[in-house]
C-alpha positions as CSV (number, residue, x, y, z in Angstrom):
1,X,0.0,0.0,0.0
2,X,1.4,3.6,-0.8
3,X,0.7,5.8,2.4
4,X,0.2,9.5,-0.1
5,X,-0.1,12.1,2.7
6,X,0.4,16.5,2.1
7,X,-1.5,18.1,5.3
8,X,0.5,21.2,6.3
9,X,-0.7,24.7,6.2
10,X,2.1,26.9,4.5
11,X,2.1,30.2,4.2
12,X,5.3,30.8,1.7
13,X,6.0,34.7,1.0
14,X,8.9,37.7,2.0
15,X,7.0,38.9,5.2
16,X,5.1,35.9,6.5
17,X,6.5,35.8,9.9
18,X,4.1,39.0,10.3
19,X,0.8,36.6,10.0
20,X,2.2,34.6,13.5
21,X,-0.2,36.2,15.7
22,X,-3.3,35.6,12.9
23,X,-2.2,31.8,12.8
24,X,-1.9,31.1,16.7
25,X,-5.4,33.0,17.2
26,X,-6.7,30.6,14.2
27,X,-5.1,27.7,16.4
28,X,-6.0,29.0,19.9
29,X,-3.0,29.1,21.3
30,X,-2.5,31.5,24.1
31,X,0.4,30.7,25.3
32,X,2.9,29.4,23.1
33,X,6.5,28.3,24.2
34,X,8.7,29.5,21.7
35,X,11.5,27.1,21.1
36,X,14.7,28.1,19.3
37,X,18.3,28.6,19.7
38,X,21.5,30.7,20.3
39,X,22.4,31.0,17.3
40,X,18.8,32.3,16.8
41,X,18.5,34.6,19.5
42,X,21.9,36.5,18.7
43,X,20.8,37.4,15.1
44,X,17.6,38.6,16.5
45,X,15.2,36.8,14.9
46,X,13.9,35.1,17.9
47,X,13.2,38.9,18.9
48,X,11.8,39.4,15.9
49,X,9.3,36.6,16.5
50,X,8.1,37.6,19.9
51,X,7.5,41.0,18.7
52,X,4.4,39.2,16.9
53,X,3.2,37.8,19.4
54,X,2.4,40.7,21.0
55,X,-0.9,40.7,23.4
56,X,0.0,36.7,24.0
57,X,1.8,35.4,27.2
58,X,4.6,33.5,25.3
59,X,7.6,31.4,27.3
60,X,11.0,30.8,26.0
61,X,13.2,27.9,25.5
62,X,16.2,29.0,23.2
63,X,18.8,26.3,24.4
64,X,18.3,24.1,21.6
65,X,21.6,22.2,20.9
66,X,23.0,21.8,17.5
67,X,21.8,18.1,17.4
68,X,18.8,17.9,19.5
69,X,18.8,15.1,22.5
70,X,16.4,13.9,24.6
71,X,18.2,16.3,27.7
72,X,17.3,18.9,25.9
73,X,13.9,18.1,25.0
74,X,13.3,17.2,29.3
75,X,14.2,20.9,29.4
76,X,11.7,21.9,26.6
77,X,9.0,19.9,28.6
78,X,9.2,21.6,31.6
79,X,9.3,25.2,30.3
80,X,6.6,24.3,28.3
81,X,4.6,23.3,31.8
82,X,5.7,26.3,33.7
83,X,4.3,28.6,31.5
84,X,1.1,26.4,31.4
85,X,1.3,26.5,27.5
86,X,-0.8,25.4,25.1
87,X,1.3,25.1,21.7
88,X,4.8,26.0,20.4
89,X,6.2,28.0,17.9
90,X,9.5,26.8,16.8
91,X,11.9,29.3,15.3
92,X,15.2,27.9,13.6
93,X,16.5,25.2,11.5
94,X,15.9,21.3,11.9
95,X,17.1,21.2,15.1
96,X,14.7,23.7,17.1
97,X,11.8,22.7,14.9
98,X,12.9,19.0,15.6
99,X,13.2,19.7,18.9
100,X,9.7,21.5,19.6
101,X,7.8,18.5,17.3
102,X,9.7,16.0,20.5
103,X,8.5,18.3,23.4
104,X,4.5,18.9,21.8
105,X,4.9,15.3,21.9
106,X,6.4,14.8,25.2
107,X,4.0,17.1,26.7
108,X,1.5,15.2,25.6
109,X,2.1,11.5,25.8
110,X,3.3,9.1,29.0
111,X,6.9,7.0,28.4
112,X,9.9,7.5,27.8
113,X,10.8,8.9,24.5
114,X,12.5,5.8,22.8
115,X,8.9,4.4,23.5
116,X,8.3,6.5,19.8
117,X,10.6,6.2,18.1
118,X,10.0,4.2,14.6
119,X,12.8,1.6,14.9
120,X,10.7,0.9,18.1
121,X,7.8,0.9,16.8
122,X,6.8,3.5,18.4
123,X,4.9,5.6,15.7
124,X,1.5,4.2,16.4
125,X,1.8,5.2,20.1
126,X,1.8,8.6,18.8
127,X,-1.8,10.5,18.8
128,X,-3.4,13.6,17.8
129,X,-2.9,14.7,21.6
130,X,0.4,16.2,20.4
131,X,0.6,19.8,21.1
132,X,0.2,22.6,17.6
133,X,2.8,23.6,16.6
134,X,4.0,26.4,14.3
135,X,7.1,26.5,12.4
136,X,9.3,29.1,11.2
137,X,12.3,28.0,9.1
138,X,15.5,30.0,9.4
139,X,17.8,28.1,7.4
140,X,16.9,26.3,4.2
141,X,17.9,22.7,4.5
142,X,16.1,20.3,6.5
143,X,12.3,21.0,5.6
144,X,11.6,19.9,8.7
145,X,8.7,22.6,9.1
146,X,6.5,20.4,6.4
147,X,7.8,17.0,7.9
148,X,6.2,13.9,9.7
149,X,9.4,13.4,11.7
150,X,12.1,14.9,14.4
151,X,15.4,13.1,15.0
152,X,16.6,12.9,18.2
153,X,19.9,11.8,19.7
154,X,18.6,9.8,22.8
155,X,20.4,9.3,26.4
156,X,22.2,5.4,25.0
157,X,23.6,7.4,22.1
158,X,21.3,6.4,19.7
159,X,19.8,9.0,17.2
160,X,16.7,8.3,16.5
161,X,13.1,8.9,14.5
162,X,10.1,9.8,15.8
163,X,7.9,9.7,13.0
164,X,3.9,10.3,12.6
165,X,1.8,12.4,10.5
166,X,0.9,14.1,14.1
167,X,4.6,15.3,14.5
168,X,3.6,17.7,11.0
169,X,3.4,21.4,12.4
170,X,0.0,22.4,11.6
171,X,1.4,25.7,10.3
172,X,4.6,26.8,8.4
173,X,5.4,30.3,7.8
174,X,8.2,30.3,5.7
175,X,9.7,33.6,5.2
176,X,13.1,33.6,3.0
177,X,14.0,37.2,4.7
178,X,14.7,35.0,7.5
179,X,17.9,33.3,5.9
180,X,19.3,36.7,4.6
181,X,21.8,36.5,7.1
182,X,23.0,32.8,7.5
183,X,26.6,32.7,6.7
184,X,28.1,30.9,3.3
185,X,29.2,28.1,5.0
186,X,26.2,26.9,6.5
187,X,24.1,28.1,3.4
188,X,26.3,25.6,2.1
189,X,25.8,22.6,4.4
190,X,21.9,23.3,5.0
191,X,21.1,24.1,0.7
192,X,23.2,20.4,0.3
193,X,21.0,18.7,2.9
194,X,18.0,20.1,0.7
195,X,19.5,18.5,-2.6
196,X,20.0,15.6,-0.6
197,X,16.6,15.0,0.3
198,X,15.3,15.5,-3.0
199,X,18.1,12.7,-4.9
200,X,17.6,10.7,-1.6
201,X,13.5,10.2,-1.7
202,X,13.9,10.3,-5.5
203,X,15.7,7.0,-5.6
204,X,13.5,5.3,-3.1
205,X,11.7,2.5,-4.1
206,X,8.7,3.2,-2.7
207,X,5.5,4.3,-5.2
208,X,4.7,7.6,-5.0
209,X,4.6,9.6,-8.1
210,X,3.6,12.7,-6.2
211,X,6.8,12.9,-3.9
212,X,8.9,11.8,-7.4
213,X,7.7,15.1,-8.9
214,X,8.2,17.3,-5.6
215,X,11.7,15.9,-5.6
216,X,13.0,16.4,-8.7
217,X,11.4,20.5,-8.8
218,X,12.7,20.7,-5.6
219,X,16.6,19.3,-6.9
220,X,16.4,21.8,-10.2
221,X,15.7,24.4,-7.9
222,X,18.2,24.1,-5.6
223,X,20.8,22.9,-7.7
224,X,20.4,26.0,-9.9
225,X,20.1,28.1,-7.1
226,X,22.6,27.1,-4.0
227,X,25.6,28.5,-5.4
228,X,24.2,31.9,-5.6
229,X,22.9,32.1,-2.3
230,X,26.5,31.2,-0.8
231,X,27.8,34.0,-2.8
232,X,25.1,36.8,-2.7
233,X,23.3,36.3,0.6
234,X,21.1,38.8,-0.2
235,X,19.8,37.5,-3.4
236,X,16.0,37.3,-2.8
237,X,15.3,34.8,-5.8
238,X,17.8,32.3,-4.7
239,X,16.6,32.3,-1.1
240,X,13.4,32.0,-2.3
241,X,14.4,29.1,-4.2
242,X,16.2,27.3,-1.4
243,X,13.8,27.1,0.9
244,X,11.0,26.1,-1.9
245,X,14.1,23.5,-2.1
246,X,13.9,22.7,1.4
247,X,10.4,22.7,1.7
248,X,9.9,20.4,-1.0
249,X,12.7,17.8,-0.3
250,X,11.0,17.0,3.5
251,X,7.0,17.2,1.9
252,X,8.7,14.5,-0.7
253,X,10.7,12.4,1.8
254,X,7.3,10.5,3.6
255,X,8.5,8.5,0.7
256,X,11.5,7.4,2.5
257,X,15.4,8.5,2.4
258,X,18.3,5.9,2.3
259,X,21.5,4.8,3.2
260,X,23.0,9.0,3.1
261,X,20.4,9.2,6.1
262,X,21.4,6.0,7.8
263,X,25.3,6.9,7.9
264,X,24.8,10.6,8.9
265,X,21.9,10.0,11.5
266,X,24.9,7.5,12.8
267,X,27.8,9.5,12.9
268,X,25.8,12.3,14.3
269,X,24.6,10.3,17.0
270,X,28.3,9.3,17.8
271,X,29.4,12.7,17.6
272,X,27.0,15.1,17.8
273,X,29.5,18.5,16.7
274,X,29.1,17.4,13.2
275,X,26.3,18.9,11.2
276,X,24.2,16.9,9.6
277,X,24.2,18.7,5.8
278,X,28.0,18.9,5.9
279,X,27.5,15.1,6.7
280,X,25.2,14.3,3.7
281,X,26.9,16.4,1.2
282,X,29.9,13.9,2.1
283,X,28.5,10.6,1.7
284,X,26.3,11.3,-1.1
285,X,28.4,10.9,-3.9
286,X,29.3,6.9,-2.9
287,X,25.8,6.0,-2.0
288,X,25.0,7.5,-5.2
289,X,27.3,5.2,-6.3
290,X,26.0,2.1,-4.9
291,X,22.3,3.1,-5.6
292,X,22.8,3.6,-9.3
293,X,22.9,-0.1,-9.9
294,X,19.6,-0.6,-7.7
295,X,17.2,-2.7,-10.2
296,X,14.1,-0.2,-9.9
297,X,16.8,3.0,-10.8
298,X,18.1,1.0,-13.5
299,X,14.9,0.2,-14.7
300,X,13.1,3.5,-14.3
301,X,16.2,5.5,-15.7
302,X,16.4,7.6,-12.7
303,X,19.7,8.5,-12.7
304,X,19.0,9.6,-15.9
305,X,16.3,12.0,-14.7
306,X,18.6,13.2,-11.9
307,X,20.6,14.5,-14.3
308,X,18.2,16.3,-16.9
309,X,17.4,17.9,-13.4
310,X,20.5,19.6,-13.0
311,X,21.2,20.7,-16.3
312,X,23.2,17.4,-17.3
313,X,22.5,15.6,-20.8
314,X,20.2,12.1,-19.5
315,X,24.1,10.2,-19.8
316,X,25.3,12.8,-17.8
317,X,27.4,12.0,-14.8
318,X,25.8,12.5,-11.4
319,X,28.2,11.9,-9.0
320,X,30.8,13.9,-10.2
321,X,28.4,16.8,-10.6
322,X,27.7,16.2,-6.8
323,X,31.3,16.0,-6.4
324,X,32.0,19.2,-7.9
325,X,29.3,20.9,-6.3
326,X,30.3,20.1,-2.9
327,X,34.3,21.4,-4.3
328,X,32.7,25.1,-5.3
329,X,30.8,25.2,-2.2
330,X,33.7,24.7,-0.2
331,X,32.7,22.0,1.6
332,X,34.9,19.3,3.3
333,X,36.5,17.1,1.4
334,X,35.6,13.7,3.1
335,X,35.1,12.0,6.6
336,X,38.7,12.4,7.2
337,X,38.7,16.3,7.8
338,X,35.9,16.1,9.6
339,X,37.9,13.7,12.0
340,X,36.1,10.6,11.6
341,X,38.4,8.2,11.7
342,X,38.4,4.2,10.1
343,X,38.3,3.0,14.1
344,X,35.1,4.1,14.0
345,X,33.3,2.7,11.2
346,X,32.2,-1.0,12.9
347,X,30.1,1.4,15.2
348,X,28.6,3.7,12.6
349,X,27.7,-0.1,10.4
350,X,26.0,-0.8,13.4
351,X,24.1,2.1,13.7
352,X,23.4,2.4,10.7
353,X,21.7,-1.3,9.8
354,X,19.4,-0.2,12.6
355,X,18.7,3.5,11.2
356,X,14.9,3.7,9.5
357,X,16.3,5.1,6.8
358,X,18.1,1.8,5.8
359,X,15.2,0.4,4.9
360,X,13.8,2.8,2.2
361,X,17.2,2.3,0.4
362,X,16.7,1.2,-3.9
363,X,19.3,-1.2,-3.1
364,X,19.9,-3.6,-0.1
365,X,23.1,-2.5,1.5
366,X,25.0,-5.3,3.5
367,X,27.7,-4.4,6.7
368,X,30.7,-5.0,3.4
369,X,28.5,-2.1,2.0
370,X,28.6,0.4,3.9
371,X,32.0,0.1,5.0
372,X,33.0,0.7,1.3
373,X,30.7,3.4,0.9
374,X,33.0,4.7,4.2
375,X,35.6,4.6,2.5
376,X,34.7,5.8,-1.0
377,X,33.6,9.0,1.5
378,X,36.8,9.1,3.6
């Protein structure tokens, strides 16, 4: 059965953070616990935020970490119960609107939190008691405003999916004036964690002919478009684009992601500094790689399609166009830089036969797999 699911309320335009207050009185929340992050609250766009919420009694949580764990969500929990609120507004990238879709849900439901987590089996313990949340996107990367899921890095190390169409903010308000000041590199990392989405959900084998055609207008837009936002922040049309990019990866990816997801929700459960896009833009080219002789890509001549996406002839080659991509952009070179060393890779295997996303991958991917795919990356 193909689960075909689009359910969020997006409000896409320069400006939209203005219609906050109209979209929490349309909700009834009162007393929203904004959740975002240091990085957040320095530029001053968690100010920014507040100041619409004016006439509200809104709490604060801005101590998101850069990979959001289950600490941090306890901490989100209780401010959320001291100011007796009744629905969050998350402001940030995937990790503080990750973060806020784990504490409406903690909030709301007994257990521990690896109790919901997918590997566990834990998305049908997950009801429509979660708290509302809004979203507003500050980066353009992870989608994760439009998406059914927040990962977590839980107390045994293990980072984790909690996935259910509940999790979905019932509002986004994405507003690209909001990214005008994120610096190149992490334009960079975040605009490659969109493009990796869309190749990622692309290639899984999964039928969903919706999400196919998300993904690939999502990848032309952000291929064509990254490069200039890294270079001229202030170029309205490409941040437009990117986060239409990011938006459109995470509505796309309830088709499932693959083994680019496994390995990076691995490493970055093991260590938790490195970021998440930088990670993906890393290991895509070898599961590329692997993928491309994965029976249903073969078969459907989607590699082919990648590339007619980004401006390659349908023979073109993909993963040197990722490649050289990730070379402009700046971005590291492989695992290596990044301090990941060989030591470490029986671990991330492990984790990452266990990830969800291993098994929406085209092509079955064995321990020998991944461990070349490693080292294609290192």
């Amino acid at each position: 059965m193909a689960l075909i699911n689009y359910v969020t309320t997006i409000q896409f335009e320069f400006g939209a953070v203005r219609l906050l207050r109209q979209e929490c009185d349309r909700l009834g929340i009162r007393h929203p616990l904004v959740v975002t992050d240091p990085g957040v609250r320095a530029a001053g766009l968690a100010d920014r935020v507040l100041a619409e919420l004016d006439g509200l009694e809104p709490a604060l949580f801005g101590d998101t970490p850069s990979n959001p764990t289950e600490a941090a969500v306890r901490c989100g929990v209780a401010s959320y119960r001291a100011g007796a609120c009744d629905g969050i507004v998350a402001v940030g990238g995937g990790s503080s609107i990750d973060l806020a879709k784990a504490v409406a849900l903690a909030a709301t439901h007994d257990g521990p939190l690896s109790s919901f987590a997918v590997i566990e089996g834990g998305a049908a313990r997950i009801t429509d008691a979660v708290a509302p949340v809004i979203a507003i996107p500050t980066t353009a990367g992870t989608g994760s405003e439009v998406g059914r899921g927040a990962i977590i890095i839980l107390e045994d190390g293990r980072k984790v999916g909690l996935l259910s169409p509940y999790l979905i903010p019932r509002v986004a308000l994405c507003d690209p004036e909001l990214t005008f000041g994120l610096p190149p590199r992490l334009t960079a990392a975040t605009g490659m964690d969109a493009i990796s989405h869309c190749i990622e959900t692309f290639l899984a084998p999964s039928f969903n002919p919706p999400a196919d055609g998300i993904a690939l207008e999502g990848l032309r837009r952000g291929w064509s478009h990254l490069e200039i936002a890294v270079t001229t922040p202030q170029d309205r049309d490409a941040r437009l684009n990117m986060m239409c990019a990011s938006m459109m990866g995470a509505m796309a990816f309830q088709k499932g992601l693959g083994c680019v997801h496994s390995l990076s929700h691995a490493l970055g459960g093991l260590d938790p500094r490195l970021h998440h896009g930088v990670l993906n833009a890393v290991l895509l080219p070898a599961v590329l790689a692997f993928n491309a002789e994965a029976p249903s890509v073969r078969a459907e001549g989607r590699m082919a399609r990648l590339a007619l996406a980004i401006g390659l002839p349908e023979d073109g080659d993909v993963v040197q166009a990722v490649r050289d991509l990730n070379r402009r952009l700046e971005l590291p070179a492989g695992l290596g830089v990044l301090g990941v060393e060989p030591a470490l890779y029986p671990r991330i295997i492990e984790r990452a036969l266990a990830d969800h996303c291993h098994r929406t991958n085209p092509r079955a991917a064995s321990e020998q797999d991944y461990r070349e795919m490693l080292e294609a990356s290192a």
